[in-house]
Jmol script that loads the backbone (N, CA, C; Angstrom):
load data "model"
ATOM      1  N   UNK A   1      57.315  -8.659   4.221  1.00  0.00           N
ATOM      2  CA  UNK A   1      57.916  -7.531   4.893  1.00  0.00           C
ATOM      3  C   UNK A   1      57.271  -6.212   4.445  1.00  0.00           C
ATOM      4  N   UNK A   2      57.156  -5.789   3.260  1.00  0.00           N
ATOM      5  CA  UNK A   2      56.835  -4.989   2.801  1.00  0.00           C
ATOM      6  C   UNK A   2      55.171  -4.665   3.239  1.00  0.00           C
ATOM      7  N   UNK A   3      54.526  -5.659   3.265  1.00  0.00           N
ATOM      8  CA  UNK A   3      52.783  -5.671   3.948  1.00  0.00           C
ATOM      9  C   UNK A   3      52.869  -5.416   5.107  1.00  0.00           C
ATOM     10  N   UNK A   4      53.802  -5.511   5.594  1.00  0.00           N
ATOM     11  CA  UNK A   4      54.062  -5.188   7.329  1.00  0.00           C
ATOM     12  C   UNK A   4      54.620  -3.782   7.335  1.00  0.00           C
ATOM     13  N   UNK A   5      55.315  -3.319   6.375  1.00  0.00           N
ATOM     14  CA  UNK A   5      55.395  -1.422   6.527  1.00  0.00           C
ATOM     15  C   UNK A   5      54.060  -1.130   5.686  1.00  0.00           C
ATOM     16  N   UNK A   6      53.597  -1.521   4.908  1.00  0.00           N
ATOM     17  CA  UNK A   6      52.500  -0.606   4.668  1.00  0.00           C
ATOM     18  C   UNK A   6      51.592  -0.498   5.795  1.00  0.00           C
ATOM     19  N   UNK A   7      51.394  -1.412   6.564  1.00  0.00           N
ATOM     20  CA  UNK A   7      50.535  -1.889   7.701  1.00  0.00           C
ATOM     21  C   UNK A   7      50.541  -0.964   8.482  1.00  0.00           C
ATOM     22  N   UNK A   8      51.936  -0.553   8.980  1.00  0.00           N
ATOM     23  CA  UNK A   8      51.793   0.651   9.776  1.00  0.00           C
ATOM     24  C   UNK A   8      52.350   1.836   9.159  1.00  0.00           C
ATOM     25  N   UNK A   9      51.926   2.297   8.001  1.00  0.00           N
ATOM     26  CA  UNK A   9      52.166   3.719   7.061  1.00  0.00           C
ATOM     27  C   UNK A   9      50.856   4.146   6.935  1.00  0.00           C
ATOM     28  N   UNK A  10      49.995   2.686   6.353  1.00  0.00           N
ATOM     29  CA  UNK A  10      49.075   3.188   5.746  1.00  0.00           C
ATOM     30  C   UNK A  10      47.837   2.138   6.788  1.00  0.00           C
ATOM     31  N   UNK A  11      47.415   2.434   8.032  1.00  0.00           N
ATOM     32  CA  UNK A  11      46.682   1.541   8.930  1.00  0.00           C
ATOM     33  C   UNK A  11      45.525   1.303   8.542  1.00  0.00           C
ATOM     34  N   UNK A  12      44.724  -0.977   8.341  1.00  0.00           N
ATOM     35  CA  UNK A  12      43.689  -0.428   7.432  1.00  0.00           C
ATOM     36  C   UNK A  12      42.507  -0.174   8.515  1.00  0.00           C
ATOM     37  N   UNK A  13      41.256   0.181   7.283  1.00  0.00           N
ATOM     38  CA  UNK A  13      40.120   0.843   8.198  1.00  0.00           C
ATOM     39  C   UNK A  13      39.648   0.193   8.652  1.00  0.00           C
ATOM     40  N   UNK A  14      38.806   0.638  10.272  1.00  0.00           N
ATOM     41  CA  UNK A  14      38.262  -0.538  10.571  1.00  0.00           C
ATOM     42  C   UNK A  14      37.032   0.837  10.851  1.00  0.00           C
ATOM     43  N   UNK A  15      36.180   0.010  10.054  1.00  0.00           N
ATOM     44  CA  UNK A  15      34.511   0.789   9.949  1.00  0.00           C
ATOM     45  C   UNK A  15      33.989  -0.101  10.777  1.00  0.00           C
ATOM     46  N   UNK A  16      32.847   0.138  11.458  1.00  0.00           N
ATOM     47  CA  UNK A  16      31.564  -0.426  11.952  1.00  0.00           C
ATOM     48  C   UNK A  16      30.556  -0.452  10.930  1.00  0.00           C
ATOM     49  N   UNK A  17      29.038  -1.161  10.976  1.00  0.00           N
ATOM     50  CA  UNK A  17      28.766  -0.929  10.116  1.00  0.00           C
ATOM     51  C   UNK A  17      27.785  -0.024  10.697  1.00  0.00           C
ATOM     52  N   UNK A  18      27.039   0.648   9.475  1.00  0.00           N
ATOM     53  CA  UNK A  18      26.113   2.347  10.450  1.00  0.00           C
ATOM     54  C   UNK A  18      24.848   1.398  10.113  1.00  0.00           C
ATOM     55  N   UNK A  19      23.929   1.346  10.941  1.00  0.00           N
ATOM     56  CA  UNK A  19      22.476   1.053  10.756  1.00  0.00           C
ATOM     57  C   UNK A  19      21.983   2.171  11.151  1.00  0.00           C
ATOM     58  N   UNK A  20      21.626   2.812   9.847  1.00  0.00           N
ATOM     59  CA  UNK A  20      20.496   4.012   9.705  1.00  0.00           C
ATOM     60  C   UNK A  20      20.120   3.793   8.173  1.00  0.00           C
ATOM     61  N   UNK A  21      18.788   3.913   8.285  1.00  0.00           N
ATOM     62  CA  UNK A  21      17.604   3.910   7.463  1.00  0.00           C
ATOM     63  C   UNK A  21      17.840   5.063   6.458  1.00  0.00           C
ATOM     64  N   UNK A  22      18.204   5.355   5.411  1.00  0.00           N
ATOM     65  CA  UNK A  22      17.568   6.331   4.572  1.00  0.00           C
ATOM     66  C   UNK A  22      16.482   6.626   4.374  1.00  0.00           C
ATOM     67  N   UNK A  23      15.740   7.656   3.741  1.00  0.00           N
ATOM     68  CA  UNK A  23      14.827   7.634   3.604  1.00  0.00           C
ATOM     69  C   UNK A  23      14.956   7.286   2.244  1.00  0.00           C
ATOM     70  N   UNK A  24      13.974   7.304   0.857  1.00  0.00           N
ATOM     71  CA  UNK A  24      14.090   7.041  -0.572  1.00  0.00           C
ATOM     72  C   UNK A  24      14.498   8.248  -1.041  1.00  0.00           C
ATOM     73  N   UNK A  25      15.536   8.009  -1.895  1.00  0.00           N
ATOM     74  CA  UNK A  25      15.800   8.856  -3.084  1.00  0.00           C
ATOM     75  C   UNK A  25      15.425   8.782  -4.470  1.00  0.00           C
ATOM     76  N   UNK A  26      14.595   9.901  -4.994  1.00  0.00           N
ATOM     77  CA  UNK A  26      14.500   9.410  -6.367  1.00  0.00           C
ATOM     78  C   UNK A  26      14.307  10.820  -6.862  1.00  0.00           C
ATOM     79  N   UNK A  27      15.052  11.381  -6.342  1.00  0.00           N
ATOM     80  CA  UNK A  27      14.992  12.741  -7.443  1.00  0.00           C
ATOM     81  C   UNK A  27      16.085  13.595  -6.011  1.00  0.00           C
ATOM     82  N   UNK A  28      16.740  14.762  -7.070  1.00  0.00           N
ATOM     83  CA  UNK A  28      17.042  15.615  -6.004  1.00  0.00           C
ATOM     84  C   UNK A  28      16.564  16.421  -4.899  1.00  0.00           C
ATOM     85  N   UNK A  29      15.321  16.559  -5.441  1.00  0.00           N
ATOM     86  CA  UNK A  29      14.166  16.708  -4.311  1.00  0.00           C
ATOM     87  C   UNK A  29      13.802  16.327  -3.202  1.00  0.00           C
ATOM     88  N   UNK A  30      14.366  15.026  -2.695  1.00  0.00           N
ATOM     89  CA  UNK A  30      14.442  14.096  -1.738  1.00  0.00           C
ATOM     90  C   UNK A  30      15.918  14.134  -1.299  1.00  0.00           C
ATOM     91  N   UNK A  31      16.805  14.955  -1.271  1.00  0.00           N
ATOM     92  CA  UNK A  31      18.205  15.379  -1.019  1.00  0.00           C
ATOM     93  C   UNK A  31      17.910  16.301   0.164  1.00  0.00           C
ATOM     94  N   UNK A  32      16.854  17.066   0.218  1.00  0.00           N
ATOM     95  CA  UNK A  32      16.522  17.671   1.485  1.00  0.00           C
ATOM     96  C   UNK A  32      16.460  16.915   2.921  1.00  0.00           C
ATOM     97  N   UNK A  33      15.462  16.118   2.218  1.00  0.00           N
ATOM     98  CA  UNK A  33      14.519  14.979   3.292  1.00  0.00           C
ATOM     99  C   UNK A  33      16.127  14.211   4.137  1.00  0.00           C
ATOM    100  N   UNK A  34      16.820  13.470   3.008  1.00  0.00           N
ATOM    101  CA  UNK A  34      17.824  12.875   3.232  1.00  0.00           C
ATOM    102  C   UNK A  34      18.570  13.596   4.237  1.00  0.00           C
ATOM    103  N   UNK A  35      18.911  14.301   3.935  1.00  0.00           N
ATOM    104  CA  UNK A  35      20.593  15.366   4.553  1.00  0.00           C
ATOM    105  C   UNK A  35      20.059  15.761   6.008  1.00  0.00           C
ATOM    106  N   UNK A  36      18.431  15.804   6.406  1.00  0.00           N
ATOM    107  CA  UNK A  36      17.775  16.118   7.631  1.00  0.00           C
ATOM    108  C   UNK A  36      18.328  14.813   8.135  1.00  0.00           C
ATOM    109  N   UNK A  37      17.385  14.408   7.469  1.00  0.00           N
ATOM    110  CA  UNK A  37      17.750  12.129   8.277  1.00  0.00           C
ATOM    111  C   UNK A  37      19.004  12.217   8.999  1.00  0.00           C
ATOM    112  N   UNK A  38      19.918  12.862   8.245  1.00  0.00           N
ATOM    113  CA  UNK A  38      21.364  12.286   8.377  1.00  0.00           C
ATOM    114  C   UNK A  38      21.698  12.937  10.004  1.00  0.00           C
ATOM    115  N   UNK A  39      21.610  14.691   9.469  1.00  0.00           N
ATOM    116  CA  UNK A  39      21.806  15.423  10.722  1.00  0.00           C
ATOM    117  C   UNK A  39      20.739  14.841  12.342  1.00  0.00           C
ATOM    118  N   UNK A  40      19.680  15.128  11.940  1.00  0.00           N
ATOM    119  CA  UNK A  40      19.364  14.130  12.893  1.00  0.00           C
ATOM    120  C   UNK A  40      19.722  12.876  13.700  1.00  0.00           C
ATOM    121  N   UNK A  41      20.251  11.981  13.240  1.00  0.00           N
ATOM    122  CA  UNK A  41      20.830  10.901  13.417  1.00  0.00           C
ATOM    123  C   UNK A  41      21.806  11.441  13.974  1.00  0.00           C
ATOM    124  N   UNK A  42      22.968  12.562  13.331  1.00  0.00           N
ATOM    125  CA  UNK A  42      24.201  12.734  13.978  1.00  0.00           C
ATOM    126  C   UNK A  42      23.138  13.265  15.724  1.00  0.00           C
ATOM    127  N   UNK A  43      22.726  14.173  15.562  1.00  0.00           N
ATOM    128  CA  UNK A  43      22.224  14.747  16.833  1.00  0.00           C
ATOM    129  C   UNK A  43      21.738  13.687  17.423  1.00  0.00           C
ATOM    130  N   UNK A  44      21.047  12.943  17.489  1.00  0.00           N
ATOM    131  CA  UNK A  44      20.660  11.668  18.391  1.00  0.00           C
ATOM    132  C   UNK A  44      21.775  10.853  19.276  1.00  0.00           C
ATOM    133  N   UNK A  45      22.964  11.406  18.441  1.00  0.00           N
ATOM    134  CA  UNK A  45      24.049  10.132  19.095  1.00  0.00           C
ATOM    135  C   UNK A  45      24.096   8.716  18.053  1.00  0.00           C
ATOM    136  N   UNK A  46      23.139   8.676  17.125  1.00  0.00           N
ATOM    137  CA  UNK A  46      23.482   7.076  16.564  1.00  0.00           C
ATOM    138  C   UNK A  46      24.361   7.405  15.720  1.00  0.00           C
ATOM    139  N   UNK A  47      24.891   7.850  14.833  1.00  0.00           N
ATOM    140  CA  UNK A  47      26.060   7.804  14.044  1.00  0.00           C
ATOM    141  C   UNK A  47      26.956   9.223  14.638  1.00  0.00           C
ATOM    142  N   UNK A  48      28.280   8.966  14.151  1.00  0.00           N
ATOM    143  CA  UNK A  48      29.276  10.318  14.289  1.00  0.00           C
ATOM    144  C   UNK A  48      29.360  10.785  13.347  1.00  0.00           C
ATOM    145  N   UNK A  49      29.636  11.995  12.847  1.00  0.00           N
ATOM    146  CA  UNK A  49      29.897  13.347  12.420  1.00  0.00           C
ATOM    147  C   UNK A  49      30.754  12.543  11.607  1.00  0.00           C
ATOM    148  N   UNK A  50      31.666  12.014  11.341  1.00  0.00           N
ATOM    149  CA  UNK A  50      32.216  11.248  10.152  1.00  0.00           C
ATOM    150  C   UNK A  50      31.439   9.926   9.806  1.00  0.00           C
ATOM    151  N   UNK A  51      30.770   9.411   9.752  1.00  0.00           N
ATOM    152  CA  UNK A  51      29.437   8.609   9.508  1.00  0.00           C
ATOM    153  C   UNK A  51      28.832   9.262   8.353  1.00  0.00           C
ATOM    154  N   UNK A  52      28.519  10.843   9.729  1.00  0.00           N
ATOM    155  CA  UNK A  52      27.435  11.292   8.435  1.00  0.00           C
ATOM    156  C   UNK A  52      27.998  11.747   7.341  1.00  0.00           C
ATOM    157  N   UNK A  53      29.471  12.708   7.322  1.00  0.00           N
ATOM    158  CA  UNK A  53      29.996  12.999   6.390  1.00  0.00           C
ATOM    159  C   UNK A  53      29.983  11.917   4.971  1.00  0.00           C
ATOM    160  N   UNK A  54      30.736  10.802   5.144  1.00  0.00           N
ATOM    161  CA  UNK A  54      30.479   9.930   4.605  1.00  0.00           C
ATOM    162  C   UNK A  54      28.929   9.212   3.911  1.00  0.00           C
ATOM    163  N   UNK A  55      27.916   9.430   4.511  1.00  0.00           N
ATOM    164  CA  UNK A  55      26.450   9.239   4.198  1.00  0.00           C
ATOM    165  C   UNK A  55      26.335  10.531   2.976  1.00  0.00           C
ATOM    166  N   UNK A  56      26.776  11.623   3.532  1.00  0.00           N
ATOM    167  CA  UNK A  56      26.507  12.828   3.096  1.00  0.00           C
ATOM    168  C   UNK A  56      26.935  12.598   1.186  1.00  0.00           C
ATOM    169  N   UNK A  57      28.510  12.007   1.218  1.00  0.00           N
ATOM    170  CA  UNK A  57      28.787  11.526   0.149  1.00  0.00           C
ATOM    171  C   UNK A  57      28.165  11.090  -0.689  1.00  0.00           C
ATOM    172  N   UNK A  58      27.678   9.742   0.256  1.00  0.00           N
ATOM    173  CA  UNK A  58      27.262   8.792  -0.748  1.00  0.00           C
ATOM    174  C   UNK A  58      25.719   9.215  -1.362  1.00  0.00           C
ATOM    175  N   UNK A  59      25.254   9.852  -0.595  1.00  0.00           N
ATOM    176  CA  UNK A  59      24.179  10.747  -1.280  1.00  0.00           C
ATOM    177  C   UNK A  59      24.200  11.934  -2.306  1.00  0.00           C
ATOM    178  N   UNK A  60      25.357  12.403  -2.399  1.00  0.00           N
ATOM    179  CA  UNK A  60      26.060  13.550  -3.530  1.00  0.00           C
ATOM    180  C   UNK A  60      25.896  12.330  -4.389  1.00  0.00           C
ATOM    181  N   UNK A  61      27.038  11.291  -4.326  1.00  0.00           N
ATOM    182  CA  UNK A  61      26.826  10.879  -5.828  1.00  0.00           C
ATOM    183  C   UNK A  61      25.807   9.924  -6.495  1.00  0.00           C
ATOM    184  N   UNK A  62      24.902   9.462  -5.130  1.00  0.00           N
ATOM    185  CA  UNK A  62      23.657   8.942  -5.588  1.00  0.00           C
ATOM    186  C   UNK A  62      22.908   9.870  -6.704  1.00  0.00           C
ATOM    187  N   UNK A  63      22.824  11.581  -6.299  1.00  0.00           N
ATOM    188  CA  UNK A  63      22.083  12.776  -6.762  1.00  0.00           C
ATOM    189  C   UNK A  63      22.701  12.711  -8.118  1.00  0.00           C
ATOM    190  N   UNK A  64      23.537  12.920  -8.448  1.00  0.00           N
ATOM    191  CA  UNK A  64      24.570  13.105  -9.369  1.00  0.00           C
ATOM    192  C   UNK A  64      24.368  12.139 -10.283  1.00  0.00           C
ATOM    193  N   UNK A  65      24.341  10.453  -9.924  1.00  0.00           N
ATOM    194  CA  UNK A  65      23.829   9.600 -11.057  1.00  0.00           C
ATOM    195  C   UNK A  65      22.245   9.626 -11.449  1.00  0.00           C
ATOM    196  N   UNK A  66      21.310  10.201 -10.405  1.00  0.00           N
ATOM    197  CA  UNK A  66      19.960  10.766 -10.836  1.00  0.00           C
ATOM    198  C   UNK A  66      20.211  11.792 -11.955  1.00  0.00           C
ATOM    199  N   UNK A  67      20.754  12.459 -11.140  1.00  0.00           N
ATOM    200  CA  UNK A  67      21.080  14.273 -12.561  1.00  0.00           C
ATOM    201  C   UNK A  67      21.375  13.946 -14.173  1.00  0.00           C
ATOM    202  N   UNK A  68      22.168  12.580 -13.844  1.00  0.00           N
ATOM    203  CA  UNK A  68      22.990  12.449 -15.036  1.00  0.00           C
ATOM    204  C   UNK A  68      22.417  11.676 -15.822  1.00  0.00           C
ATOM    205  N   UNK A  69      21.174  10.603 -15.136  1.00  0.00           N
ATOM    206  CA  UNK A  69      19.811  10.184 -15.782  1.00  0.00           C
ATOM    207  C   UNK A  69      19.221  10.831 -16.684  1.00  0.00           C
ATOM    208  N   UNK A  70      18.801  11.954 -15.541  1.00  0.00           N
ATOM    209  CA  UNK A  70      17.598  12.798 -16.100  1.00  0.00           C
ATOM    210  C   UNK A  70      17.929  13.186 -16.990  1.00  0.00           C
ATOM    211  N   UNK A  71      19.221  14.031 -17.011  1.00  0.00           N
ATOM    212  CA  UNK A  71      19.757  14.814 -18.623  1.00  0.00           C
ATOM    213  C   UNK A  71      19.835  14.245 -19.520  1.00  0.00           C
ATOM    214  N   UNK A  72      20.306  13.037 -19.520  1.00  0.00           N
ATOM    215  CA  UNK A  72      19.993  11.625 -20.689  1.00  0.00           C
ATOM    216  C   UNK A  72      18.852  11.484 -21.255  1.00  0.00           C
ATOM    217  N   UNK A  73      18.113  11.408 -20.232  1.00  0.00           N
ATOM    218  CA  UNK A  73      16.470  11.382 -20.834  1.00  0.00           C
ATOM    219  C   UNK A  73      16.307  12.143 -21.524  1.00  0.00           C
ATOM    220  N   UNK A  74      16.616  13.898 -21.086  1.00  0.00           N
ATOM    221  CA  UNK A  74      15.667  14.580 -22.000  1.00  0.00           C
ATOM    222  C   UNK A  74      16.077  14.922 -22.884  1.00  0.00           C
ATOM    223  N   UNK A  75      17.673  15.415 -22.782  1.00  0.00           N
ATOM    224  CA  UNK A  75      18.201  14.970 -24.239  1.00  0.00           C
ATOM    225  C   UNK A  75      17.558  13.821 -25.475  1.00  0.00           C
ATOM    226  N   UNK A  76      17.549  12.883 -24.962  1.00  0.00           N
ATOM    227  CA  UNK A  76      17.049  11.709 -25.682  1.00  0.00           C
ATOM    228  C   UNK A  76      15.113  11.982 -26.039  1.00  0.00           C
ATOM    229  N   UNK A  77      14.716  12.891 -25.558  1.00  0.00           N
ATOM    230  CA  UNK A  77      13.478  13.896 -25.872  1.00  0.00           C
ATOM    231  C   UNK A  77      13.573  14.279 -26.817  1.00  0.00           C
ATOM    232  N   UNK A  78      14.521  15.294 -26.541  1.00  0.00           N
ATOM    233  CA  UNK A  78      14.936  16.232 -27.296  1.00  0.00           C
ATOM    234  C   UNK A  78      14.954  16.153 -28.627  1.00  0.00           C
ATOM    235  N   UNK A  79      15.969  15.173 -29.154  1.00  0.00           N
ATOM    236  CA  UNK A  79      16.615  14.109 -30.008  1.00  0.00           C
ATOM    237  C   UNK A  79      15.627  13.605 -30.733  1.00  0.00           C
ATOM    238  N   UNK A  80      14.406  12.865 -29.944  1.00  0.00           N
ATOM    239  CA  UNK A  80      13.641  12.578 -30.798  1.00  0.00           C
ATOM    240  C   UNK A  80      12.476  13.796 -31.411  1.00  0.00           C
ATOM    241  N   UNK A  81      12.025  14.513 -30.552  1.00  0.00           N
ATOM    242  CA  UNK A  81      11.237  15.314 -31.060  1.00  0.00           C
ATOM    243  C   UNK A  81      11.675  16.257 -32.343  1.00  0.00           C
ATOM    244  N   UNK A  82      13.305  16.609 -31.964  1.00  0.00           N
ATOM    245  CA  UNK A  82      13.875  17.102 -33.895  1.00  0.00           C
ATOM    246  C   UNK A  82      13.768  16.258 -34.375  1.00  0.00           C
ATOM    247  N   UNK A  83      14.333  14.931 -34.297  1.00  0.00           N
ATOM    248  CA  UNK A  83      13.943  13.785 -35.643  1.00  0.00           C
ATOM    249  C   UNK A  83      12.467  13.899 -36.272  1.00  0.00           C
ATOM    250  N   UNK A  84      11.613  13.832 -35.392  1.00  0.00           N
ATOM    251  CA  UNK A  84      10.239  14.011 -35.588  1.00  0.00           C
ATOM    252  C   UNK A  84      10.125  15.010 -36.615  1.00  0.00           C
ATOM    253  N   UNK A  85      10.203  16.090 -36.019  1.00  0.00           N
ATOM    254  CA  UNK A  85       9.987  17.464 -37.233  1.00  0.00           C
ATOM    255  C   UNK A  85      10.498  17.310 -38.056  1.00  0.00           C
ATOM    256  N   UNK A  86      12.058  16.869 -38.396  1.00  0.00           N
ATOM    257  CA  UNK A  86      12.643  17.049 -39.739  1.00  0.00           C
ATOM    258  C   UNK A  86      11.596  15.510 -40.376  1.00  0.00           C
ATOM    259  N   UNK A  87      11.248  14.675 -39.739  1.00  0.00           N
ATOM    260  CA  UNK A  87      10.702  13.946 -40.751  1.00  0.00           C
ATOM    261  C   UNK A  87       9.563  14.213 -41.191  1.00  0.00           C
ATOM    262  N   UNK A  88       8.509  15.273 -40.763  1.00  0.00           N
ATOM    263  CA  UNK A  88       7.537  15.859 -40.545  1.00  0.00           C
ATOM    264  C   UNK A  88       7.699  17.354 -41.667  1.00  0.00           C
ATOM    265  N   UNK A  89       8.714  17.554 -41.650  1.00  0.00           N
ATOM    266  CA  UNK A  89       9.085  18.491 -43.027  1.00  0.00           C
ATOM    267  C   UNK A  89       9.535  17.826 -43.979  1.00  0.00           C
ATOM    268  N   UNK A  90      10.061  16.557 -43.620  1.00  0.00           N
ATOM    269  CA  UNK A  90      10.649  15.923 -45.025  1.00  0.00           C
ATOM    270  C   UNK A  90       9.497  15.183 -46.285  1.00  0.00           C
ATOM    271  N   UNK A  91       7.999  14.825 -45.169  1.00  0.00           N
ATOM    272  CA  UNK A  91       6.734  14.018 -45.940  1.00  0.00           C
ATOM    273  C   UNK A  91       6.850  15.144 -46.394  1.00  0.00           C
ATOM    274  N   UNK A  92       6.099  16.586 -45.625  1.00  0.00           N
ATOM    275  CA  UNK A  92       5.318  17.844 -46.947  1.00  0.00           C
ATOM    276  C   UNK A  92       5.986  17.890 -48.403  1.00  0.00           C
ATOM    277  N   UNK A  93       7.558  17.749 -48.096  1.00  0.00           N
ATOM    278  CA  UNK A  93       8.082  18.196 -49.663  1.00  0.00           C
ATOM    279  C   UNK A  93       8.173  17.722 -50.853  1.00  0.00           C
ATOM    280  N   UNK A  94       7.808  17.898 -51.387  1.00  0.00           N
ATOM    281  CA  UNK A  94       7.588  16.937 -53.158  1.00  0.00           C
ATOM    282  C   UNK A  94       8.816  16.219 -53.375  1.00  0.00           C
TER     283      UNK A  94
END
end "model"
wireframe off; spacefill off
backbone 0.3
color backbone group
């Protein structure tokens, strides 16, 4: 009973699935390229304006786990290159 009021409170989704091509992402730099793809596509007629919204998403947090890469990395640069020096001051000293 209860699956039968959520059923019609909360109606579930019924997606299609979108066949459109991304182009590659591998840096935020390619967030341009992307977000054209998308609009395009909306303008063509193959996906709707909530399609792309949704694309639009999933490309924010694609960017976002790149960003959150990169800062890892260079932190982890970072990190090592002070280790480096302090061990690099630590040989000179008697």
């Amino acid at each position: 009973m209860s699956r039968f009021c959520l059923a019609r409170i909360i109606p579930p989704r019924r997606e299609r699935p979108v066949r459109f091509e991304l182009p590659p992402i591998r840096s935020a730099a390619d967030l341009q390229i992307a977000m054209t793809a998308v609009l395009e596509a909306v303008a063509r007629g193959e996906i709707t304006v909530g399609e792309a919204y949704e694309l639009a998403q999933t490309v924010d947090t694609f960017i976002r786990a790149i960003d959150a890469a990169d800062v890892e990395r260079r932190l982890q640069q970072l990190e090592n290159a002070a280790a480096q020096k302090l061990e690099a001051g630590d040989a000179r000293q008697p």
